[in-house]
Backbone as CSV, one residue per row, in Angstrom:
resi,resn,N_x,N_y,N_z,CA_x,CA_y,CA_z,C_x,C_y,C_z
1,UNK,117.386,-221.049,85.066,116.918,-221.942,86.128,117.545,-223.309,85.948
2,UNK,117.504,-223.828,86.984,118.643,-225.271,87.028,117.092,-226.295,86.434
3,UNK,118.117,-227.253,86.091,117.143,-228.414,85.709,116.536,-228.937,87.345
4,UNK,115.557,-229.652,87.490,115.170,-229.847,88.049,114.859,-231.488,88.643
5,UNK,115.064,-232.312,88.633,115.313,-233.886,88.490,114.545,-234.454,89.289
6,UNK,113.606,-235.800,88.623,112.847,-236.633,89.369,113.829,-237.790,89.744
7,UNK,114.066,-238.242,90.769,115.001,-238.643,91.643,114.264,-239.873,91.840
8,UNK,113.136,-240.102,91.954,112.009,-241.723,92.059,112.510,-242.197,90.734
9,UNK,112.417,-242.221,90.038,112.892,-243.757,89.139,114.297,-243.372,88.309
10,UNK,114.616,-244.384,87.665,115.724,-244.171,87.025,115.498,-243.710,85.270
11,UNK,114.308,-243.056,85.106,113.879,-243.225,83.860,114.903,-241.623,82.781
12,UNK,115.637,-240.761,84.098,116.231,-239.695,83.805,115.185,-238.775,83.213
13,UNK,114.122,-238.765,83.831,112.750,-237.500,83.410,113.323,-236.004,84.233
14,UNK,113.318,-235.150,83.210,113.511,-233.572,83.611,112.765,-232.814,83.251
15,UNK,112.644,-231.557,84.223,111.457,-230.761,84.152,112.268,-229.518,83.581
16,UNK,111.751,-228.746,82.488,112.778,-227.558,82.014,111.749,-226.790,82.634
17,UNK,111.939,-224.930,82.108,111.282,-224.078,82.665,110.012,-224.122,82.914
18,UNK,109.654,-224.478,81.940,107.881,-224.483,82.205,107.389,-225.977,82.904
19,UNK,108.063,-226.345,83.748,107.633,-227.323,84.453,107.045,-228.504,83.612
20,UNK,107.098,-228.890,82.200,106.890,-229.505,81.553,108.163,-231.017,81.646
21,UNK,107.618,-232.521,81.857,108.819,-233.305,81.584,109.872,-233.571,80.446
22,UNK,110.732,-234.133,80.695,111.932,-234.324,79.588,112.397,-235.231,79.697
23,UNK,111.978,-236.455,78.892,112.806,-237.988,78.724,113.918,-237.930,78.357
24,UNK,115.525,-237.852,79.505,116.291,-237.970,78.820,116.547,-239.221,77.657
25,UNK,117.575,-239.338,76.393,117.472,-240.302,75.848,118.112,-241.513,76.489
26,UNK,117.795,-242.954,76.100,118.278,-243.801,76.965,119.495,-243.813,76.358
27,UNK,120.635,-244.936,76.555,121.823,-245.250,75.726,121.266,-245.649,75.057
28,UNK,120.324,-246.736,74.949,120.588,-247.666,73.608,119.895,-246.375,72.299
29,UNK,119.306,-245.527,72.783,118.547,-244.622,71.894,120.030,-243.765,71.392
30,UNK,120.919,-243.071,72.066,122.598,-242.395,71.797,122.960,-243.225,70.688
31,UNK,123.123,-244.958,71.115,124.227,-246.083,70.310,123.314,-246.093,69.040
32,UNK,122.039,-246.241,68.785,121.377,-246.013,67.612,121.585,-244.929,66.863
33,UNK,121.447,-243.985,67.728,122.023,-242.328,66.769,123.235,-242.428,66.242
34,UNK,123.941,-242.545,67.202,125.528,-242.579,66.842,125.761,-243.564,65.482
35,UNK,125.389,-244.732,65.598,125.900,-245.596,64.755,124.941,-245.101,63.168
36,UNK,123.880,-244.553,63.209,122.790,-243.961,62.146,123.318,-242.915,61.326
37,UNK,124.143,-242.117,62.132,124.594,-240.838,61.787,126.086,-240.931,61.283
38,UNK,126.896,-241.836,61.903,128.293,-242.171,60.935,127.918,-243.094,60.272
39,UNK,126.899,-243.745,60.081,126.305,-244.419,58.321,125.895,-243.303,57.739
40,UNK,125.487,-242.484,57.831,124.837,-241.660,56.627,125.721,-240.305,56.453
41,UNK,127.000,-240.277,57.457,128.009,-239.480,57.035,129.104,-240.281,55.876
42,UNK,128.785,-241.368,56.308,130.100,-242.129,55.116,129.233,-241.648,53.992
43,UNK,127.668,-241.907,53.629,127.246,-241.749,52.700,127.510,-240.584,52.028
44,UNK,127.630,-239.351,52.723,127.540,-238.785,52.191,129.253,-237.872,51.441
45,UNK,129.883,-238.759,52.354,131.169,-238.140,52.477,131.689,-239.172,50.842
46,UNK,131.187,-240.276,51.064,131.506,-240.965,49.360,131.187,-240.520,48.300
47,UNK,129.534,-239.974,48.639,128.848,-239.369,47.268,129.856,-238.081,47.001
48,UNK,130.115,-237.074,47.585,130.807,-235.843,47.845,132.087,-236.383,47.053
49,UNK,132.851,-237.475,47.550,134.287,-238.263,46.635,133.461,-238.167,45.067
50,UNK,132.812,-239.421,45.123,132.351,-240.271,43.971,132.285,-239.038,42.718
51,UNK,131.508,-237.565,43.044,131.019,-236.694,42.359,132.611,-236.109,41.786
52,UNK,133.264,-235.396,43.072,134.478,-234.928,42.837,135.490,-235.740,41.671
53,UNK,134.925,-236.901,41.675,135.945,-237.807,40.690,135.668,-237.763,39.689
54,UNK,134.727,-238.619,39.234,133.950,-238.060,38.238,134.164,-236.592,37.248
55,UNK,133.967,-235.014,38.219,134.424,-234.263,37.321,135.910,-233.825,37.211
56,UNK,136.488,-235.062,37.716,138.044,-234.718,37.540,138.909,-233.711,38.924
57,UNK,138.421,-233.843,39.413,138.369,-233.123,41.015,139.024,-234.024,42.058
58,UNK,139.516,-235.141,42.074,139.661,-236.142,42.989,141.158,-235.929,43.632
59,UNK,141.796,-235.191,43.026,142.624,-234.750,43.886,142.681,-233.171,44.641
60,UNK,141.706,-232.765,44.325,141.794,-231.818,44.947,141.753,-230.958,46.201
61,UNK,141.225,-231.692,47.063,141.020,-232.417,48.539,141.510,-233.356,48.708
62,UNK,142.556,-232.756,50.029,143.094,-234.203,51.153,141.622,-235.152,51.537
63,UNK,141.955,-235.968,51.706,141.096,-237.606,52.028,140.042,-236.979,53.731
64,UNK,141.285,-236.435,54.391,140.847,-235.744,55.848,140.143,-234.887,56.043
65,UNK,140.994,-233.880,54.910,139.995,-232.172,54.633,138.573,-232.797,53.974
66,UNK,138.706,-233.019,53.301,137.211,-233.407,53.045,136.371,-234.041,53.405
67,UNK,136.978,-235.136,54.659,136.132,-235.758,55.758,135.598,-234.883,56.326
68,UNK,136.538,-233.211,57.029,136.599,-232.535,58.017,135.510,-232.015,57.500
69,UNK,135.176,-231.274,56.329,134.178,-230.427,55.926,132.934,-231.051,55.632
70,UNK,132.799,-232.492,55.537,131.536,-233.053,55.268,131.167,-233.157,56.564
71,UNK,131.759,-233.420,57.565,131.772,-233.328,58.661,130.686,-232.192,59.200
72,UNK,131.081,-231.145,59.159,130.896,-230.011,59.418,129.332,-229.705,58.706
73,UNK,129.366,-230.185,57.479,128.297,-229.866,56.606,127.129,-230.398,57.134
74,UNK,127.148,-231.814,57.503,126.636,-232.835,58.298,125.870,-232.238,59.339
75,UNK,126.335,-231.950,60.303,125.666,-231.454,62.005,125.188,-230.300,62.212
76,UNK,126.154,-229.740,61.333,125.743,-227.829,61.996,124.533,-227.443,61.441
77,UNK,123.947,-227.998,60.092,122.482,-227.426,59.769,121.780,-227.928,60.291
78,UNK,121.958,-229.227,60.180,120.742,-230.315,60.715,120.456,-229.574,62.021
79,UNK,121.759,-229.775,63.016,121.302,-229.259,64.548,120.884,-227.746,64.792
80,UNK,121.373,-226.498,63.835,121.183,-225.555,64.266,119.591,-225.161,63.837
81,UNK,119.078,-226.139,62.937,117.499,-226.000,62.929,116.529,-226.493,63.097
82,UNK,116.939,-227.516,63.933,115.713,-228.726,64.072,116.151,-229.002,65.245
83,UNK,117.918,-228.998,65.568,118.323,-229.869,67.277,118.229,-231.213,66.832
84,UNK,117.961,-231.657,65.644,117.844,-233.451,64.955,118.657,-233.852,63.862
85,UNK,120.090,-234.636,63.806,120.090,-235.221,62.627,119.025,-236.634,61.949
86,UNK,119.777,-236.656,61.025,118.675,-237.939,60.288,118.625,-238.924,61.029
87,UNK,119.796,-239.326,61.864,119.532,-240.200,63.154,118.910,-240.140,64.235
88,UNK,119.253,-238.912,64.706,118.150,-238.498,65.846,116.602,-238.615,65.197
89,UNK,116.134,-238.506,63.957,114.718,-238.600,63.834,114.366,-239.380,63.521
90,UNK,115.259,-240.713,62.936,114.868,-242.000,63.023,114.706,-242.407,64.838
91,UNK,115.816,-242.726,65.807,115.558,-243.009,66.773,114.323,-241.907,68.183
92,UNK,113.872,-240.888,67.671,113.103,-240.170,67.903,113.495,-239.565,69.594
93,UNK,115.232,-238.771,68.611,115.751,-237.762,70.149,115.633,-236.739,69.743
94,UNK,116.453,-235.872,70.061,116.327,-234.473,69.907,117.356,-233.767,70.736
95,UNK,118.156,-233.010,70.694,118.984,-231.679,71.331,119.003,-230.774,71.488
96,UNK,118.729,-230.306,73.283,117.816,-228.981,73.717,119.191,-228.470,74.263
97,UNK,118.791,-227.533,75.066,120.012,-226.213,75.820,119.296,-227.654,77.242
98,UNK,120.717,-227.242,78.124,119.809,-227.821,79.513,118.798,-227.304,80.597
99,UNK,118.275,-226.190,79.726,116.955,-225.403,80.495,116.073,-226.169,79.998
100,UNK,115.896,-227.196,78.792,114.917,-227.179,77.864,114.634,-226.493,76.507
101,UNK,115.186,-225.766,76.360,115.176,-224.364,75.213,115.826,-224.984,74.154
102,UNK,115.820,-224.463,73.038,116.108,-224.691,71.787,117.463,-224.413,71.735
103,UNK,118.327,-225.035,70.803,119.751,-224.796,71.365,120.160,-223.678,70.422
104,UNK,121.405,-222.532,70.746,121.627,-221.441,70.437,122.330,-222.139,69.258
105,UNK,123.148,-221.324,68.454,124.049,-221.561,67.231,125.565,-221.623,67.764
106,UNK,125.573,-220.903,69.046,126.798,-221.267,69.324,126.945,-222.697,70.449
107,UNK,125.934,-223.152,70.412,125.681,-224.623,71.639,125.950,-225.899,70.102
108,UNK,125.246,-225.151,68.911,125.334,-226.661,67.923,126.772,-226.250,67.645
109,UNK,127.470,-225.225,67.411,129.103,-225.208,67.167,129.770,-225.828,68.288
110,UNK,129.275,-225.706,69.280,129.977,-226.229,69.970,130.070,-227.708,70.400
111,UNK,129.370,-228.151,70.333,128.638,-229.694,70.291,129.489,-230.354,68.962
112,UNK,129.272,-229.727,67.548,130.110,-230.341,66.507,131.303,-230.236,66.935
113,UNK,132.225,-229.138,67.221,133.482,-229.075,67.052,133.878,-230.047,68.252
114,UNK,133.180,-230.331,69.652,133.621,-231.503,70.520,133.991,-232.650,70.176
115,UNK,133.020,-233.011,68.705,133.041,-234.425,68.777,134.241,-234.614,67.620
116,UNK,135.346,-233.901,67.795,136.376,-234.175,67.166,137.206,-234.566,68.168
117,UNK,136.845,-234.397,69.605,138.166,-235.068,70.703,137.645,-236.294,70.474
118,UNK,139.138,-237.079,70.348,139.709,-238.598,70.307,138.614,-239.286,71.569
119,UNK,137.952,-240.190,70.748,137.220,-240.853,71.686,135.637,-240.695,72.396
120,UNK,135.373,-239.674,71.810,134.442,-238.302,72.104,133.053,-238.927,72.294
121,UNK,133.118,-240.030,70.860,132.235,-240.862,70.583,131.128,-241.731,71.292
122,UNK,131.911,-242.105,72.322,131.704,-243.037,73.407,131.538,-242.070,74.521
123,UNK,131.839,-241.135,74.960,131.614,-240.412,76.468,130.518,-240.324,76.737
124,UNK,129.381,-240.664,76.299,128.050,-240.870,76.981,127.655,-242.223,77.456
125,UNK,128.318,-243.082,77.386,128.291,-244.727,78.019,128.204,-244.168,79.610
126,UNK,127.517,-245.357,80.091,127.386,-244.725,81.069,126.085,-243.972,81.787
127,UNK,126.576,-242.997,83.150,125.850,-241.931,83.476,124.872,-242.288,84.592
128,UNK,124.825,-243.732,84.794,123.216,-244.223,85.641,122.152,-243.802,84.863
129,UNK,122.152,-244.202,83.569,121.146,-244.070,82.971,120.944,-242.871,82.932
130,UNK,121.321,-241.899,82.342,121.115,-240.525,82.634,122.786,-240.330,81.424
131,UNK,122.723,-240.593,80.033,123.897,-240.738,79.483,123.889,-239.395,78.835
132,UNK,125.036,-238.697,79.277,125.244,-237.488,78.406,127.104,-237.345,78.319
133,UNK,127.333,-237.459,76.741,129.214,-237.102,76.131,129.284,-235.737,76.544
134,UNK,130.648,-235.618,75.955,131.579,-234.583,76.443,130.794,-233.721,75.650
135,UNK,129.810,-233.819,74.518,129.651,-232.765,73.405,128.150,-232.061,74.109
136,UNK,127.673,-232.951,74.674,126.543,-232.603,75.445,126.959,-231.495,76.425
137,UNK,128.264,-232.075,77.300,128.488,-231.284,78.484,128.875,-230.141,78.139
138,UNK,129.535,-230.135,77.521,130.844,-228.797,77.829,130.013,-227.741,76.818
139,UNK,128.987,-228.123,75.813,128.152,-226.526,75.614,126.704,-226.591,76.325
140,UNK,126.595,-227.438,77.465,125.650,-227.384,78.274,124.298,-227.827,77.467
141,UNK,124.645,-228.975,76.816,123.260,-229.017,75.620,122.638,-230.641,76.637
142,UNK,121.704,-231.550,75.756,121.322,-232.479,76.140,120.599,-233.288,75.415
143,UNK,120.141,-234.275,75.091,119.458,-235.137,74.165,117.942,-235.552,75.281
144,UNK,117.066,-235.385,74.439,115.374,-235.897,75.024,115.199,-236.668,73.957
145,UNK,114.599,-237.435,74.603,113.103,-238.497,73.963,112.485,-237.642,73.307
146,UNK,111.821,-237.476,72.240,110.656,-236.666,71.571,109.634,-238.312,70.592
147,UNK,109.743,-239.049,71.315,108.586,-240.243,70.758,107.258,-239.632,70.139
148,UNK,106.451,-239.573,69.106,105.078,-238.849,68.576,104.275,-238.984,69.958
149,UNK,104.404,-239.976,70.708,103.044,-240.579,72.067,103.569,-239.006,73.187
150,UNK,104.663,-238.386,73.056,105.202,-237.570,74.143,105.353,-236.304,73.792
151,UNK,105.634,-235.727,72.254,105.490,-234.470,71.928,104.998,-233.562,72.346
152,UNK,103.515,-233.593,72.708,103.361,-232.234,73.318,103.123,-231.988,74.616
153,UNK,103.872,-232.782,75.423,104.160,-232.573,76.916,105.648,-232.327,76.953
154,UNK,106.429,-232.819,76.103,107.787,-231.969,75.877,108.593,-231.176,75.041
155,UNK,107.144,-230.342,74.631,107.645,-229.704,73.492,108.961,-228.492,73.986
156,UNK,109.953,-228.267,73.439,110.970,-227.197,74.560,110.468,-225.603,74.137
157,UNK,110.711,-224.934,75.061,110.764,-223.431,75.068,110.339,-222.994,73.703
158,UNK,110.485,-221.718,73.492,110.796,-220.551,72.756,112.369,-220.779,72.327
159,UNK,113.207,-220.364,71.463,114.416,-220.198,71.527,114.764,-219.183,72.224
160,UNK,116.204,-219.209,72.520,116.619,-218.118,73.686,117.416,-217.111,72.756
161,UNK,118.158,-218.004,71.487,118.450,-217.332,70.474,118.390,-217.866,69.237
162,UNK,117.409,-216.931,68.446,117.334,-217.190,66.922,118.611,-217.586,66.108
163,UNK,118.078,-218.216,65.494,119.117,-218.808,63.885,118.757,-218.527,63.106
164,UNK,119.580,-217.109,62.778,119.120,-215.982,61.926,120.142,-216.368,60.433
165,UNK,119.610,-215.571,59.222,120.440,-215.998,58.056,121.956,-215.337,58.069
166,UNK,121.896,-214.600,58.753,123.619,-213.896,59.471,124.583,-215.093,60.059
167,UNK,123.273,-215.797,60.558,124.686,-216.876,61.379,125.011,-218.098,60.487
168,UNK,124.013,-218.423,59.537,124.312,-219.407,58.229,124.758,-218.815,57.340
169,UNK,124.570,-218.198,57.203,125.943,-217.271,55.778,127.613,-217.646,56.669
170,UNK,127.899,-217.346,57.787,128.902,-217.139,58.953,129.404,-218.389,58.792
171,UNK,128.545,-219.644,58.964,128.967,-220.963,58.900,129.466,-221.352,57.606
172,UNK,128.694,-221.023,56.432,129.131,-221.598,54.841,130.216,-221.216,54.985
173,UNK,130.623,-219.884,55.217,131.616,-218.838,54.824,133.164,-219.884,55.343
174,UNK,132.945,-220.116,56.924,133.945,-220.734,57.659,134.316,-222.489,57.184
175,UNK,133.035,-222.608,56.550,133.498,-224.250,56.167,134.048,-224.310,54.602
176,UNK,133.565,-223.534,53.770,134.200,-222.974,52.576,135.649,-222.366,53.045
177,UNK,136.255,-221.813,53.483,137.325,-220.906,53.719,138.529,-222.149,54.462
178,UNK,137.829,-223.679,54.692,138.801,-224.573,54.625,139.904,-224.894,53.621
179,UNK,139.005,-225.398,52.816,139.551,-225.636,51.291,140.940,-224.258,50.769
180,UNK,139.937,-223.344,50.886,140.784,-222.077,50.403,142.079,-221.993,50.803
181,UNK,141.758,-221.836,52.071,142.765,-221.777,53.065,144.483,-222.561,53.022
182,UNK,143.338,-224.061,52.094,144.368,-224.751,52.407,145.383,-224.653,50.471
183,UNK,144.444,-224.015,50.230,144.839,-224.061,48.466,146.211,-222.923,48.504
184,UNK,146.286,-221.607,49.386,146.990,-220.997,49.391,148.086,-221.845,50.339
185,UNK,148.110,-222.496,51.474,149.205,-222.987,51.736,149.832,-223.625,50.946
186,UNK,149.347,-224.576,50.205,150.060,-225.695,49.673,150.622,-225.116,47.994
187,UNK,149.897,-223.809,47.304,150.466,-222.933,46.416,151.428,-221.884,46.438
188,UNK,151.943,-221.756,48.306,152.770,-220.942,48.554,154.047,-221.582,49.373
189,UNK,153.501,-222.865,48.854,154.829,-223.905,49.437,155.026,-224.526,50.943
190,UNK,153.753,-224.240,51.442,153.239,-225.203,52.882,153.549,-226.432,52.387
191,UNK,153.178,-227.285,51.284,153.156,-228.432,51.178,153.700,-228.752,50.143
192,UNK,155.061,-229.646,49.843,155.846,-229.743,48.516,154.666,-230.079,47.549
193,UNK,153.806,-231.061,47.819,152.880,-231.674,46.910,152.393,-230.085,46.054
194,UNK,151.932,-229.177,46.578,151.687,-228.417,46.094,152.477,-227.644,45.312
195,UNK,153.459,-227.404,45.491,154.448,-226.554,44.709,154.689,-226.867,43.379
196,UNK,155.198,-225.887,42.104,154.686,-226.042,40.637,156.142,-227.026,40.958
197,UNK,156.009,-227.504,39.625,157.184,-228.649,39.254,158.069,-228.181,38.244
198,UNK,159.141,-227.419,38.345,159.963,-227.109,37.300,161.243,-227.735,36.996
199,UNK,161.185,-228.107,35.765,162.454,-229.397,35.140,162.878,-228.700,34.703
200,UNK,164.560,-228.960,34.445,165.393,-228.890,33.445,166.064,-230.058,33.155
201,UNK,166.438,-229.746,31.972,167.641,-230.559,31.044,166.575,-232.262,30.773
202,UNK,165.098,-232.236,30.615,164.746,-233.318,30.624,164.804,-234.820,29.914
203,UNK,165.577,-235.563,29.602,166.194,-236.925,28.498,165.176,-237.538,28.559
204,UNK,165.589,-238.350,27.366,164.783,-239.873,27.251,165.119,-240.400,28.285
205,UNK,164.300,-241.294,28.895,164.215,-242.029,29.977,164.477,-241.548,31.454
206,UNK,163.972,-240.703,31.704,164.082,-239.935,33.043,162.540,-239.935,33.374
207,UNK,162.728,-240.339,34.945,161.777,-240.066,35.512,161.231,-238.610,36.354
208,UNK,160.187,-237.658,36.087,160.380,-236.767,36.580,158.733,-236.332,37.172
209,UNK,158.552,-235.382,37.712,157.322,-235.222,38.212,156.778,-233.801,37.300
210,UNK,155.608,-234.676,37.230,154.802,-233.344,36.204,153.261,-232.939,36.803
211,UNK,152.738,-232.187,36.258,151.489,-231.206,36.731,152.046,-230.407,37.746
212,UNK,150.996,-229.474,38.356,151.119,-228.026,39.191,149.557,-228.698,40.184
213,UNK,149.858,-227.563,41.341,148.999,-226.758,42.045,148.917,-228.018,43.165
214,UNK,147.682,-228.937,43.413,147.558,-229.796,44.347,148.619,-230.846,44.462
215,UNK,148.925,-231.810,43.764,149.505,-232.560,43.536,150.221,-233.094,42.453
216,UNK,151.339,-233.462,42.721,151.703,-234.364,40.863,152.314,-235.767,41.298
217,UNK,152.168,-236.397,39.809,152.303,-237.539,39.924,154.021,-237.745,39.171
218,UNK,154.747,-239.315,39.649,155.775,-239.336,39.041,155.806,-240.161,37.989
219,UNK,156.435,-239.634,36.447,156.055,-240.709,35.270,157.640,-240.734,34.505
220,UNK,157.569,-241.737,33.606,158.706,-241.536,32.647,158.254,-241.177,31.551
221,UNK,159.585,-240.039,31.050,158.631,-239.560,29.980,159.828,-240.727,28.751
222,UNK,159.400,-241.039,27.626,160.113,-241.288,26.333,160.579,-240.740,25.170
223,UNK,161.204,-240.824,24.581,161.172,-240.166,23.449,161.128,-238.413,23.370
224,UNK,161.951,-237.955,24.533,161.625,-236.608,24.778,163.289,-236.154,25.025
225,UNK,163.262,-235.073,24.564,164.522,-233.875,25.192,164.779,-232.881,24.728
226,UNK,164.008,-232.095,25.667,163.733,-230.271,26.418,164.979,-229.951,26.952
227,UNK,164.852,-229.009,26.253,166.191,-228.263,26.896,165.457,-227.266,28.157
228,UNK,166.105,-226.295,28.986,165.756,-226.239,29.987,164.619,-225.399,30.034
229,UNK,163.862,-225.405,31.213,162.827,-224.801,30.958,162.549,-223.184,31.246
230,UNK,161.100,-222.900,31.007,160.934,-221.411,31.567,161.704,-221.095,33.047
231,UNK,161.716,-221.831,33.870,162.232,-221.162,34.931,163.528,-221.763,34.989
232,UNK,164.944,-221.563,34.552,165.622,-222.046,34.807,166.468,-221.489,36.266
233,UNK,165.427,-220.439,36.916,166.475,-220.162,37.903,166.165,-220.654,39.106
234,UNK,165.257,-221.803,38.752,164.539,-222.308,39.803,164.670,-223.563,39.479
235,UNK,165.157,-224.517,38.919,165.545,-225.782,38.595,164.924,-226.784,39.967
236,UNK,164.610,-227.803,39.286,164.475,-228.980,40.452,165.002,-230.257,40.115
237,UNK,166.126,-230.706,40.974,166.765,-231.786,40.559,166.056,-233.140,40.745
238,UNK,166.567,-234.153,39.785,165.826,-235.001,40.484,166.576,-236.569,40.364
């Protein structure tokens, strides 16, 4: 059933199936989320660094990839079981299907993976008061008011589809299988950084690159000279 719209004020009130109202959220309630929720993604995306360093891990993830996956880690639980991040429940919204209904698992995938288009951020400015982004639109989702004074006149539906432990195993699996993914490219020579480092003929005072797998760094070695190494049929000049 289509939403249904009170057209007398500008307050963006909607009626989902059960004829019950729905405060859409205002902007300034979006610009609060928004700005709540990339504070407490940096947080968490530093702690996630800070830890990795610490056990000697800090290169092991690109700066991006590991934005991308905290990213990911970030929205998809929060929303696929509550419809609330930590921002949305400070500013007291919430994210339904646009019947009203609880949003499916493939409406919060789809909603996260939007808000990676350039600019994405901002597409709910706007609207005549009635502000809904591209991440809202295009999996047909929506943000309500859920204030404690309004709860149980807008409480939403039933779900239309459960968020069963099949579809969170599905998600770990796909946000884990980043990393992986990217460990075999860059070990099978996607990315020079990755590729092992094999010297020959190494002297005093040569600069050369040492360690394997993610990355290496370039040092001088001193007081050294190796004759050539295990792989000499693979030499790397330098």
């Amino acid at each position: 059933m289509n939403d249904q719209e009170h057209h007398g004020t500008n307050s963006g009130v909607v009626f989902g199936e059960a004829s019950s109202p729905m405060v859409l959220a205002s902007t300034g309630q979006r610009l609060r989320t928004m700005f709540l929720d990339t504070f407490f993604y940096f947080i968490l995306f530093f702690a996630f660094g800070l830890v990795m360093g610490l056990v000697g891990l800090g290169d092991l993830i690109e700066g991006n990839l590991l934005g991308t996956i905290i990213f990911l880690i970030y929205y998809i639980p929060q929303e696929a079981f509550s419809g609330r991040t930590l921002g949305k429940l400070i500013t007291g919204t919430k994210a339904v299907s646009e019947d009203g209904t609880e949003l499916t698992f493939g409406q919060v995938l789809g909603r996260t993976l939007c808000r990676f288009i350039p600019f994405e951020a901002f597409s709910f400015l706007g609207g005549n008061g009635r502000p809904r982004g591209w991440h809202d639109k295009i999996p047909k989702t929506k943000v309500i008011s859920v204030r404690l004074d309004r709860v149980q006149s807008m409480r939403p539906t039933p779900k239309k589809e459960p968020i069963t432990l099949k579809k969170c195993v599905i998600t770990v699996v796909f946000i884990l299988s980043i990393p992986a993914l990217y460990t075999i490219w860059t070990l099978t020579g996607g990315d020079p950084r990755g590729q092992w480092v094999l010297v020959t003929h190494v002297t005093d005072g040569d600069t050369v690159g040492v360690g394997r797998g993610w990355r290496y760094k370039k040092v001088r070695l001193i007081g050294v000279d190796t004759p050539e190494t295990v792989h000499p049929e693979k030499p790397v000049e330098f």
